[in-house]
C-alpha positions, 0 to 999 in steps of 0.5 A: 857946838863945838867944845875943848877940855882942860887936862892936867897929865902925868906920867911918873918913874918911880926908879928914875922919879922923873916926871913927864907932864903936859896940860890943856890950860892946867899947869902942875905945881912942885913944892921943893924944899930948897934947903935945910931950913925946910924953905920951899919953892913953887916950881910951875909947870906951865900948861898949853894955853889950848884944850884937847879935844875940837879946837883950831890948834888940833894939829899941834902938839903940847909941850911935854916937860920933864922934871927930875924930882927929889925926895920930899916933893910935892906934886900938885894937879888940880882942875881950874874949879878951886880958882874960879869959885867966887866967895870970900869978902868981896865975892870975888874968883879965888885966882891962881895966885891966892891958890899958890899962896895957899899951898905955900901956907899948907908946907908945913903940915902932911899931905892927909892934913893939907887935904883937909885944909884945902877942902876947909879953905874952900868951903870957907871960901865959898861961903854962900855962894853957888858952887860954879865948876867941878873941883878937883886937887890931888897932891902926890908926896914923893 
């Protein structure tokens, strides 16, 4: 049996606060905000749609991006579980896009309470329901 894996990686300067990343199916987030109002942007760092590990692509290399951050932006690194949980009122997969509308709604809160909230909403989420994947979500504040 031959088997890959998803990976989300990062590498931070903490002078420079440059950002290098590159993932295995797994993007990275940035939460910016864009003006003096506090509005904030979802910046996505699209991930290679290939694992690491024994795949037909092993030769090719994954896209390094490089990202200049600013003060107050918060980086998101997650595994694909938190998505893939079914749950909610239909019994449905969470999805990317309920995932990215949950962070938005955490903006206003600090990063220890976001955590809180995240683990709230999935266990709400889940309900019932069989947890089907590990799950991991890291926010770093810059």
């Amino acid at each position: 049996h031959q088997d890959g894996m998803d990976i989300a990686f990062c590498s931070f300067n903490p002078e420079t606060k440059i950002l290098q990343y590159a993932g295995a199916f797994n993007p990275a987030y940035i939460m910016r905000k864009t003006d003096e109002n506090a509005q904030k942007e979802l910046i996505i760092l699209k991930a290679d749609r290939m694992p690491i590990g024994l795949y037909p692509t092993d030769n090719e290399k994954f896209t390094n991006h490089e990202l200049q951050l600013q003060n107050g932006d918060i980086i998101y690194l997650f595994s694909d579980g938190y998505m893939s949980q079914f749950g909610g009122e239909k019994g449905g997969k969470l999805h990317s896009h309920r995932f990215q509308e949950l962070i938005h709604e955490l903006q206003e809160h600090s990063i220890q309470k976001q955590g809180l909230m995240l683990k709230k909403f999935f266990r709400d989420w889940k309900g019932g329901e069989e947890q089907v994947d590990d799950v991991l979500v890291i926010g770093i504040e810059i």
